[in-house]
C-alpha positions in Angstrom: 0.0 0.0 0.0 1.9 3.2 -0.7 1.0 7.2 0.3 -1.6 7.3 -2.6 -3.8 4.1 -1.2 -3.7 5.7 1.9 -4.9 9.0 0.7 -7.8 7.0 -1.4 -8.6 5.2 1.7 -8.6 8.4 3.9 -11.0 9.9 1.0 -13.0 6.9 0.8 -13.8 6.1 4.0 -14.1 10.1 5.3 -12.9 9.0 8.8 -14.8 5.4 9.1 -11.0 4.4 9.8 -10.3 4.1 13.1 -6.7 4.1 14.7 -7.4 -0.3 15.3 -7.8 0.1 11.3 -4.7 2.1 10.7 -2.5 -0.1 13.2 -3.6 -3.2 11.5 -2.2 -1.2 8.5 0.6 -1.0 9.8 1.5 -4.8 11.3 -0.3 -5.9 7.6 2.8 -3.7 5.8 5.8 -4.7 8.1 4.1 -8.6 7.9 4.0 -8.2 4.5 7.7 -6.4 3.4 9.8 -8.0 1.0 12.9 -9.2 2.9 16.2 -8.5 2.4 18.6 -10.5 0.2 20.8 -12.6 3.0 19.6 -11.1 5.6 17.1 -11.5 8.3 15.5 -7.5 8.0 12.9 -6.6 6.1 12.3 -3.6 3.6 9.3 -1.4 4.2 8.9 2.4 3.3 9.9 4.3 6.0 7.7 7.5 5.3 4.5 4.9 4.4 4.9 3.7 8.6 5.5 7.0 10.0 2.9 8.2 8.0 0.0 5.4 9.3 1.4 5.5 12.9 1.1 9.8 12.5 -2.7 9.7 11.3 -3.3 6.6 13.9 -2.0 9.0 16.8 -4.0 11.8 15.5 -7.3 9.5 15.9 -5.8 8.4 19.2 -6.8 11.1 21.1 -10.4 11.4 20.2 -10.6 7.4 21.0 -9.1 8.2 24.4 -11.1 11.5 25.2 -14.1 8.8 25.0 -12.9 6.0 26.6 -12.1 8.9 29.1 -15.6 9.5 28.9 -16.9 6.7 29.3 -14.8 5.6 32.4 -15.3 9.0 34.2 -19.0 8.5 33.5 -18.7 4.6 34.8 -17.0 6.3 37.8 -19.5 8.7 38.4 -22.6 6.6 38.3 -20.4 4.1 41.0 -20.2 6.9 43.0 -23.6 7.7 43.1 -24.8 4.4 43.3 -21.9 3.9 46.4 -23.2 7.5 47.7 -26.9 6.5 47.7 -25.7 2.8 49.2 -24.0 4.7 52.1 -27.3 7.4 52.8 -29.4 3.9 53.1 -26.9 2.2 55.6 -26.5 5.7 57.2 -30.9 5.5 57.3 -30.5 2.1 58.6 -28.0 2.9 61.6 -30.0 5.6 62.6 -33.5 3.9 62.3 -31.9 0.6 64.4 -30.4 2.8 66.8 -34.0 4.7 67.3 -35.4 1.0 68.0 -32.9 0.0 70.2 -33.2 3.3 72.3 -37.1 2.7 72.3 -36.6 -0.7 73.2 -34.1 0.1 76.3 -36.5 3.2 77.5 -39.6 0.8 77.1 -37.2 -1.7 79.2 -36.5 1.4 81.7 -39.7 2.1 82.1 -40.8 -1.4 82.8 -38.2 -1.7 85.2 -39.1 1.5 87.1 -42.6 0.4 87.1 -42.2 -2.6 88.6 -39.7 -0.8 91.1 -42.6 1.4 91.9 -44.9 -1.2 92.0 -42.9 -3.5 94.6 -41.7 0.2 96.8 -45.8 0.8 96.7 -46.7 -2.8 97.8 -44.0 -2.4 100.7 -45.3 1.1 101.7 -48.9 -0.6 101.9 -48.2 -3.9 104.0 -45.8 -1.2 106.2 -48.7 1.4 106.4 -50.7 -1.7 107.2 -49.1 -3.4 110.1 -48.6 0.0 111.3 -52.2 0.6 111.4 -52.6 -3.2 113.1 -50.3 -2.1 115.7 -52.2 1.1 116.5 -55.5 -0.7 116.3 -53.6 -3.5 118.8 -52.4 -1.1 120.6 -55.7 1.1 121.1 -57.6 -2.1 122.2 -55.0 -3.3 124.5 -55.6 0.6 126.0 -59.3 0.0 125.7 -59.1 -3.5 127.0 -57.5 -2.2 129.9 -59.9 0.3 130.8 -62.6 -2.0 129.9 -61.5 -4.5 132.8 -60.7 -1.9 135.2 -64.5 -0.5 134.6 -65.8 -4.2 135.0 -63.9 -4.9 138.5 -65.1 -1.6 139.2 -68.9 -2.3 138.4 -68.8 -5.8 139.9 -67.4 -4.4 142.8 -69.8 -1.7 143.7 -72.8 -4.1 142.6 -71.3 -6.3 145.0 -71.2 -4.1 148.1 -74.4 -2.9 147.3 -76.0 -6.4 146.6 -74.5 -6.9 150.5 -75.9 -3.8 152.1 -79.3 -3.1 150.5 -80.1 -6.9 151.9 -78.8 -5.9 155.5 -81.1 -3.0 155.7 -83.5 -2.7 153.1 -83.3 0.1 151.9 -82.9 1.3 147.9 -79.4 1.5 146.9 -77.8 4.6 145.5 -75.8 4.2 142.1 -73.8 6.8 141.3 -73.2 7.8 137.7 -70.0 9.8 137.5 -70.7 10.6 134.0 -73.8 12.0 134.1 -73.0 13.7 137.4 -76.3 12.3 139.3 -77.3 9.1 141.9 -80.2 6.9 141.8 -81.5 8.2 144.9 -82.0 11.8 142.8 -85.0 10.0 140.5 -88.4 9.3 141.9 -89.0 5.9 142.4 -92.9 4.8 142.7 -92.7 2.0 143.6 -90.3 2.0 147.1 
């Protein structure tokens, strides 16, 4: 292929060559040079190579501003996808986190609940036996006084059973309380 084909081919094609086209040019030339008499090199045109590898480079660049393209977009999607994978794990955390404080203040508050349950319980049998003890204690008093009044009744009705039989004669009860004797009312009968 010599500088004209190539020219034809640039013509031809308008730019459908791309720089793979123009490299496999370029192996297809050397692969194809007639070789040297007794030697192991090959002939090839010189200015033909340089000329292929020259238009292959110019291509290059517009090959690798969009495979730069394409792998800045490819790393910009990951890092939005990677962004948006993080916000939902970030979500996550905080919505576990919220359940595990609700859980531990619902576990709080049980626990103080049945604290104040069992102090209340203990206050009542306390106030309770406290109340017992008074009660006890205001009977025993009562009690007391109770038997003292009894003796005292039995003993009067007692001396007056043994002098109202001697003599005859009404006996006189005295009510301390009321402030006033038997012998005070008008009896009918006697």
């Amino acid at each position: 292929m010599t500088i004209r084909d190539d020219d034809e081919f640039a013509a031809a094609g308008a730019g459908a060559a791309d720089v793979e086209t123009l490299l496999r040019r370029v192996v297809d030339l050397i692969g194809n040079a007639r070789p040297m008499p007794l030697s192991a090199s090959v002939m090839i045109n010189r200015d033909e190579v340089l000329e292929l590898v020259e238009d292959a480079a110019e291509r290059l660049p517009e090959e690798l501003r969009q495979a730069r393209w394409l792998l800045r977009e490819r790393d910009e999607f990951l890092a939005k996808v990677q962004r948006q994978g993080d916000d939902i794990l970030d979500q996550a955390r905080v919505q576990a986190e919220r359940m595990v404080q609700r859980t531990e203040v619902v576990r709080a508050a049980q626990h103080t609940a049945r604290r104040t349950v069992e102090e209340a319980e203990a206050e009542s049998r306390r106030l309770r036996h406290e109340a017992e003890d008074y009660c006890d204690q205001k009977l025993a008093q009562f009690e007391i006084v109770l038997d003292r009044t009894m003796k005292t009744v039995q003993a009067g009705r007692s001396r007056l059973q043994g002098t109202a039989t001697m003599t005859g004669e009404v006996p006189v009860v005295v009510d301390e309380a009321a402030g006033s004797t038997e012998a005070d009312f008008f009896d009918q009968d006697s």
